[in-house]
N, C-alpha and C positions, 0 to 999 in steps of 0.2 A: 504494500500500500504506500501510496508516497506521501509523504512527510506533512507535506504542505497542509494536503486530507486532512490528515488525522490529529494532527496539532494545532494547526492555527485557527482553521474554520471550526466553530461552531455559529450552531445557528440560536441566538439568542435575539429576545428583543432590544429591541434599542430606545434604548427611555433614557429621561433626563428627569432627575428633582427627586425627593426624600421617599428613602422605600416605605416609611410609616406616613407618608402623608395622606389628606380623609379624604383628598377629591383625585380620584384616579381619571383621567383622558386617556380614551384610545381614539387615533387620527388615523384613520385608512384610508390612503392614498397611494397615486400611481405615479410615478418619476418621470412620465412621459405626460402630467397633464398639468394645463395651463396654472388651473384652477388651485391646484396642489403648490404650486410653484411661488401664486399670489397668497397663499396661506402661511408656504414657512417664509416669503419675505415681509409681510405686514402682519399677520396675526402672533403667527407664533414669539418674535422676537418680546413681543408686550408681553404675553401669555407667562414668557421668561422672566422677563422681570418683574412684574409683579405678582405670581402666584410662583411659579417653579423654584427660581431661586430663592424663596422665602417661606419654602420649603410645604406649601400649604398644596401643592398642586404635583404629580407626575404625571411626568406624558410615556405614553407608548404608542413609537413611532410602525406603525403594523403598515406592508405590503400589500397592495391590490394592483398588481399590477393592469393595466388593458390591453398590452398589446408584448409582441415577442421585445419589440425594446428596453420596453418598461420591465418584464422580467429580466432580463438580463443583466437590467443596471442595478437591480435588484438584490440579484445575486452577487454581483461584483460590491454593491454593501456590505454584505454579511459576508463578504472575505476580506477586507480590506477589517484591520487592527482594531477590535472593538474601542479603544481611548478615540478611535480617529475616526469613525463612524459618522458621529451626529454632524460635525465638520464636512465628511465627503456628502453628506446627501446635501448639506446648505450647500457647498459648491456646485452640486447635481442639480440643484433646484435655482439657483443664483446663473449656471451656466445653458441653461437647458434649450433654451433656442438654437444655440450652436452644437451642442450633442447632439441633439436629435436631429440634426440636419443631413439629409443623408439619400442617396440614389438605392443605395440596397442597405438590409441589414448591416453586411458587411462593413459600410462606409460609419459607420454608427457604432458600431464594437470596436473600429479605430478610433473615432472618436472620445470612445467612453477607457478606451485603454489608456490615453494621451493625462487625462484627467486622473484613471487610479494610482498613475507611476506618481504623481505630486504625492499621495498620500500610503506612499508606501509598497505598495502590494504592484511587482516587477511583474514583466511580460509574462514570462515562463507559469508563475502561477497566477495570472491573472488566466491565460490559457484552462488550464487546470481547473479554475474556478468556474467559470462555464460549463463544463463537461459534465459538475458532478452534480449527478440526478437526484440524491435523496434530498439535497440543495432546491433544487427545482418544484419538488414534489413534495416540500414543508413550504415552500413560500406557496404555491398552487392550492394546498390542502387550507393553509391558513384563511385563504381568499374564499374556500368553497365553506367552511367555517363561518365566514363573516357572512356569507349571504343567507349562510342556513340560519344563523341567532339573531340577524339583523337587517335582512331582509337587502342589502346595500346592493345598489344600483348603480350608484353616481359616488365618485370620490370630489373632494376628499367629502367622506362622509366622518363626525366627531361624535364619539360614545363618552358621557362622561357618567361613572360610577352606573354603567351599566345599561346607560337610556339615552337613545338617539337624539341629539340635538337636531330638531327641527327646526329652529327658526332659519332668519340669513345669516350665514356666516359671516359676520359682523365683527369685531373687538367689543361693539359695546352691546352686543348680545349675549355674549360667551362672558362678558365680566357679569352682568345682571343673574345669569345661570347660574357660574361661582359661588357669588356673594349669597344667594339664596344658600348655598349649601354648606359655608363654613360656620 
């Protein structure tokens, strides 16, 4: 088994703020959508300072992908150094016009290679990290999960302590939701 496999990758979520804190978010989102992309540059960064960092709020950053790119960049997350994670998807989501820009898949996995080497994780097992299936098919499962408990349609879609945030995803919606529940 090669090295890469079985040591570096796992697949874990990727959350940000206090494992004891009362308001848990889950953000299911896709790395190829617009919408996803307007949430972690305006919403989330507030969501951080004032709930996450003050320890009242954790987020769980969960996978839906929509399309073979969106998995794939996916996947090249959850290999790339869990410290350096929450960092590659804000570059993901900060760069994502020019990543996804692309003639074939192919053009788009260069792309997305160019961007993992900044944060770590080299050709060779960036290579590697696409290939590997039970990668593929816990991000896949996860998504077939969220639409089975949650019925999710459209990303990013926000679960906070367990119940679908309906309103518009707003900042001062999602503070008004909060503040009811601390």
């Amino acid at each position: 088994i090669n090295a890469f496999a079985s040591e570096n990758y796992k697949l874990s979520d990727i959350t940000e703020g206090n494992e004891n804190a009362k308001i848990k978010i889950y953000s299911y989102q896709s790395l190829t959508c617009p919408h996803c992309a307007t949430f972690h540059a305006e919403i989330y960064p507030l969501l951080k300072k004032d709930y996450i960092d003050t320890g009242i709020v954790k987020i769980y950053f969960k996978h839906f992908p929509l399309d073979l790119a969106a998995l794939n960049a996916a996947k090249i997350v959850q290999c790339v150094d869990e410290k350096n994670r929450i960092s590659f998807l804000d570059h993901l989501y900060k760069t994502q016009k020019s990543w996804v820009r692309g003639e074939t898949i192919e053009d788009i996995i260069q792309n997305l290679k160019k961007s993992a080497k900044q944060f770590g994780l080299d050709e060779n097992n960036f290579d590697i990290c696409l290939t590997l299936k039970d990668l593929e098919n816990n991000i896949l499962n996860d998504r077939i999960e969220a639409v089975k408990n949650f019925q999710i349609n459209s990303v990013p879609t926000i679960i906070i302590n367990g119940k679908i945030f309906k309103d518009n995803l707003e900042y001062k919606n999602l503070k008004k939701t909060i503040e009811k529940l601390i």
